[in-house]
MILUMDO-472243 format. One record per residue (C-alpha): x, y, z; residue in one letter. Coordinates in steps of 0.02 Angstrom, whole numbers, padded with zeros to 5 digits, always signed. Each point is the difference from the previous one (the first is absolute). Layout:
residues N
XYZA;...
***
This chain:
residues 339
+07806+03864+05622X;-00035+00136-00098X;-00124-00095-00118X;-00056-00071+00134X;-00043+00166+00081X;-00100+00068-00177X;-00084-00181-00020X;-00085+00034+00163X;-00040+00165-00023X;-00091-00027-00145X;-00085-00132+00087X;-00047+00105+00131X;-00070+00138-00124X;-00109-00141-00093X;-00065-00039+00164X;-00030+00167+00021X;-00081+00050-00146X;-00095-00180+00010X;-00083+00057+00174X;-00019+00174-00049X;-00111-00073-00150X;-00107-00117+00129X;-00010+00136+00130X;-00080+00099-00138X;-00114-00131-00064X;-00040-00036+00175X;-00063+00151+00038X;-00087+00046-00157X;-00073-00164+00061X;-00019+00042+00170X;-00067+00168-00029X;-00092+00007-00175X;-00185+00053+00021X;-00097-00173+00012X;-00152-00035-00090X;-00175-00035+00085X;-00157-00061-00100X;-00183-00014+00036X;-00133-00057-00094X;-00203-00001+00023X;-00166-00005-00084X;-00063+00161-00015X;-00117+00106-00086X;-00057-00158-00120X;+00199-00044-00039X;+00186-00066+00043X;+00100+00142+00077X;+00184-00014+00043X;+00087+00133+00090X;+00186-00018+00019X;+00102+00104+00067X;+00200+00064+00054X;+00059+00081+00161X;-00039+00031+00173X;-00180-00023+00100X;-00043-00106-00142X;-00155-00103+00061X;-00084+00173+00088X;+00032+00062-00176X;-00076-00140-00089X;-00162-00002+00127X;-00003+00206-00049X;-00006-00055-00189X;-00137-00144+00023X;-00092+00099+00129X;-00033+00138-00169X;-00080-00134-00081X;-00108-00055+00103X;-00092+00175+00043X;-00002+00043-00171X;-00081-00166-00023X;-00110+00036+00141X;-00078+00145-00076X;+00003-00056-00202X;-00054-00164-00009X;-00174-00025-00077X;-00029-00186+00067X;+00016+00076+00184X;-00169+00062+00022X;+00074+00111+00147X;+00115+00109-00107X;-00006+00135-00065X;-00008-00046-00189X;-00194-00111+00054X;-00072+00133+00094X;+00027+00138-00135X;-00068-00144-00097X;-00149-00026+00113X;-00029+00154+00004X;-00026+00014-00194X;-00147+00080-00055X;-00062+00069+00183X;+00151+00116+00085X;+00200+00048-00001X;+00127-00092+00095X;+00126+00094+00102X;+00162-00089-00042X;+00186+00009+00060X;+00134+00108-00064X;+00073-00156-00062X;-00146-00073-00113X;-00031+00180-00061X;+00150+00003-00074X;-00005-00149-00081X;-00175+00022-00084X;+00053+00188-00052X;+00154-00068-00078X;-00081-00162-00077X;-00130+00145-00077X;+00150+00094-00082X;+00064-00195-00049X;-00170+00001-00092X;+00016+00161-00090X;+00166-00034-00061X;-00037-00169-00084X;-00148+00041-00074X;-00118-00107+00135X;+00080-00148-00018X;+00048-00004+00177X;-00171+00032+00098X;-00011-00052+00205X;-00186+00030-00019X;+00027-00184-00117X;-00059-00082+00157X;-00186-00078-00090X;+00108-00078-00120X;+00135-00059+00130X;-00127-00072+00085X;-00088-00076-00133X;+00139-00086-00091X;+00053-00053+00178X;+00168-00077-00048X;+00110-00055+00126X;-00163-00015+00125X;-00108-00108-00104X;+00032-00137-00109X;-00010+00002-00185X;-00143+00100-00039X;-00018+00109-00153X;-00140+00132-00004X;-00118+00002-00143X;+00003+00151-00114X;-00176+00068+00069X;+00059-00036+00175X;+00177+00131-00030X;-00123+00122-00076X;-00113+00006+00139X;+00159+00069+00118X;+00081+00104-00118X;-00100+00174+00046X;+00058-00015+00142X;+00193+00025-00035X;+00079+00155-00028X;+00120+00075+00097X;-00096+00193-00036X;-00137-00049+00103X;+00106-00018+00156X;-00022+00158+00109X;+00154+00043+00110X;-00015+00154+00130X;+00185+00037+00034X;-00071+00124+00141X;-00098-00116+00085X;+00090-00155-00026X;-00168-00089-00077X;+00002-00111-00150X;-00186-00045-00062X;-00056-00113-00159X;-00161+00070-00048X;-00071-00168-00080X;-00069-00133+00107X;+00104-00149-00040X;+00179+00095-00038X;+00131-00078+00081X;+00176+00054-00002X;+00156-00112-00025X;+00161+00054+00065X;+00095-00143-00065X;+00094+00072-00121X;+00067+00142+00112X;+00013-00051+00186X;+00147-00120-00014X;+00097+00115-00079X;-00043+00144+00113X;+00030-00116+00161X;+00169-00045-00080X;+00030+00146+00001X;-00051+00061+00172X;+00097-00159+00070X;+00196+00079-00104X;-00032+00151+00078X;-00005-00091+00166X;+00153-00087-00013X;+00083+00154-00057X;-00054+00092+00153X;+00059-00167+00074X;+00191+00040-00029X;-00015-00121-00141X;+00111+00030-00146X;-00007-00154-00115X;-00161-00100-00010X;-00098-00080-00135X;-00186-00035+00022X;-00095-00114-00128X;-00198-00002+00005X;-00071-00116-00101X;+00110+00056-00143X;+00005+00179+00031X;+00167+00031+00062X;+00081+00166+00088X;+00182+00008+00060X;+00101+00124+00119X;+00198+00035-00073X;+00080-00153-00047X;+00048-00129+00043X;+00138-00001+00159X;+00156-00038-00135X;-00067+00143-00086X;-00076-00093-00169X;-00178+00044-00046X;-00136-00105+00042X;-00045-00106-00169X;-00196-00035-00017X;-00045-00124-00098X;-00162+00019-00130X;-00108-00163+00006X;-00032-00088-00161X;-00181-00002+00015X;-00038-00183-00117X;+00179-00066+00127X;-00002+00036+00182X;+00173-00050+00015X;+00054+00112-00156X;+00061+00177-00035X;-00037+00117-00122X;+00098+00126+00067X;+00119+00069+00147X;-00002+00179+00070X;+00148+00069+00096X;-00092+00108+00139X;+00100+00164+00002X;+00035+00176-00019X;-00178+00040-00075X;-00092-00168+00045X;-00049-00065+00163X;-00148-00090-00029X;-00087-00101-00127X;-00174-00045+00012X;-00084-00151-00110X;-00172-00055-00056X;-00039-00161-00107X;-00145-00134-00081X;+00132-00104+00103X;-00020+00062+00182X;-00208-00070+00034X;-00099-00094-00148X;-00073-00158-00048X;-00005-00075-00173X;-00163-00082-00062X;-00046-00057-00175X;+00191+00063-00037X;-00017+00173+00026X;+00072+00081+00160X;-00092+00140+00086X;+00113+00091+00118X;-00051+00081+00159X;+00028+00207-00090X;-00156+00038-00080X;-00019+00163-00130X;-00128+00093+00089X;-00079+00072-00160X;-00025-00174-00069X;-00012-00121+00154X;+00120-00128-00087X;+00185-00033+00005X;+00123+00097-00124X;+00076-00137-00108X;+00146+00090-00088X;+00111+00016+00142X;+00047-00134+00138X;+00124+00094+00093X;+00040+00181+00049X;+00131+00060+00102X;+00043+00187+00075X;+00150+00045+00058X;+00020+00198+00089X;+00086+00070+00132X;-00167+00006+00119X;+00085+00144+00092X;-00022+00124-00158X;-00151-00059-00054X;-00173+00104+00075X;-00106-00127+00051X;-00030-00189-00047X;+00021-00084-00166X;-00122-00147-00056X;+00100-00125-00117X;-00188-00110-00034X;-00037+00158-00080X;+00124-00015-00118X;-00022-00183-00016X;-00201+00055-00058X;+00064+00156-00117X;+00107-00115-00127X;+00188+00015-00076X;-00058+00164-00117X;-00106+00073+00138X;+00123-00047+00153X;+00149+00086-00079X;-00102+00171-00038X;-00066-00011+00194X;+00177-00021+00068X;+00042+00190-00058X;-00130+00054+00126X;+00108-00089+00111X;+00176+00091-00004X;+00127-00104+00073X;-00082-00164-00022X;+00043-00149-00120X;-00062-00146-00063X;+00030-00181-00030X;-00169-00047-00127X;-00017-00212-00032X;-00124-00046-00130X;-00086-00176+00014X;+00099-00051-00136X;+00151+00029+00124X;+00090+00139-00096X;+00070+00110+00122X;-00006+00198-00069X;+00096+00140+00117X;-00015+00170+00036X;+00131+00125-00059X;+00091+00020+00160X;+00004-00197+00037X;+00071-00045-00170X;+00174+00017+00043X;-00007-00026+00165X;-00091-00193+00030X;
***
């Protein structure tokens, strides 16, 4: 009997222990912050917001609805924003412009001094021009890129802080926010789910991704660097933590067209009016809460391997993942050991 007695008790603790462990799974289960994703055509690309915790749809409409005015007031192919009635007004009077879009032309401006004027928003002629992603494949001639090139040049802009007025004193300027309002909008829409209660989130626009914390079991969010000659490969993987929350990507990859074997891409070097050929990829990756104002990877992508790595020390916290078109893949110090 006594046997007997232990056999059971033993069998009773197993049992025990057994629904202790599927209690516990059950409510990790049970109460483990669930995951809600969203995805819409914004702003000229694919964005994907997912998110973990409570209120997660009125977060997600928060996060969206950031895109969308930011969009509202940038976008150059809306002839009622912003962006077309500064350009408009080119030539004949100053536009008084939101906070917002001040912002981003003041820091695209200080984009433009620190990269020597590789990135330039006033590279709207060209833009327009080359017309890639909006026309088919049509390459300017050499006298026809000439023609528009006096009218780029990011000096020329005239921004009165005071007033709120931006003004581009050549008829035909046009301004081209393209390379800054996604990013700033991503921005805009992190700190919305933050105010949200949100405390793990990943948002990917077009490529340009920014995260909040990690992920809810507590590993980092990976991002993946697109092979820009594979769209299914990977040329690299970036753990998203401690300093780095958000990598932003520009490529000969994202809009082009390929005629008579040569590709032209849709980022243009504003000094020349043609597309840089020793690079095909670029990607950034900061913590976009310690960085003063926006970063412009296409800038990067126009500067070159020698010249991109001497910009990036203007940058202080930022790194770099640099892909030639011959596909080898060159880091920055601070990624080298940690990709």
């Amino acid at each position: 009997m006594g046997f007997k007695y232990h056999k059971n008790k033993s069998y009773i603790l197993g049992c025990f222990v057994l629904l202790s462990i599927l209690g516990y799974v059950s409510y990790r289960i049970f109460y483990a912050p669930q995951m809600y994703s969203e995805t819409k055509i914004l702003m000229d690309t694919v964005i994907n917001v997912k998110v973990y915790g409570v209120d997660k749809k009125s977060a997600i409409a928060d996060a969206f609805y950031e895109f969308e005015r930011i969009q509202v007031i940038s976008d150059h192919f809306d002839p009622n924003s912003q962006v077309s009635k500064i350009n408009d007004m080119a030539g004949i009077s100053p536009v008084e412009v939101d906070e917002d879009l001040l912002k981003m032309i003041n820091d695209a401006i200080q984009i433009s001094e620190k990269t020597d004027g590789a990135f330039d928003i006033s590279i709207g002629p060209l833009t327009d021009l080359w017309g890639i992603g909006h026309k088919t494949d049509f390459v300017p001639t050499q006298e026809e890129i000439d023609k528009v090139l006096p009218l780029i040049g990011y000096r020329k802009i005239e921004v009165d802080n005071e007033k709120h007025t931006v003004y581009l004193p050549q008829k035909g300027m046009r301004l081209d926010l393209g390379g800054v309002a996604k990013d700033y909008a991503l921005n805009r829409a992190i700190e919305a789910l933050q105010k949200d209660g949100i405390h793990s989130a990943v948002i990917n626009a077009g490529g340009d991704v920014e995260v909040i914390g990690s992920k809810p079991d507590g590993d980092a969010w990976t991002i993946g660097v697109q092979n820009p000659r594979d769209k299914d490969g990977i040329v690299a993987r970036v753990p998203l933590k401690n300093d780095w929350n958000m990598t932003q990507s520009s490529g000969d990859y994202q809009r082009f067209f390929i005629k008579d074997g040569q590709r032209y891409a849709h980022i243009i070097d504003p000094k020349t009016g043609k597309q840089p050929t020793e690079l095909s990829g670029v990607t950034l990756v900061y913590d976009s809460s310690a960085i003063e104002g926006d970063i412009a990877s296409s800038g990067f992508l126009i500067l070159g391997l020698d010249r991109g790595m001497k910009a990036l020390k203007k940058f202080p916290g930022v790194e770099a993942i640099f892909v030639k078109t011959d596909g080898e893949v060159i880091l920055s110090p601070g990624l080298q050991n940690n990709t």
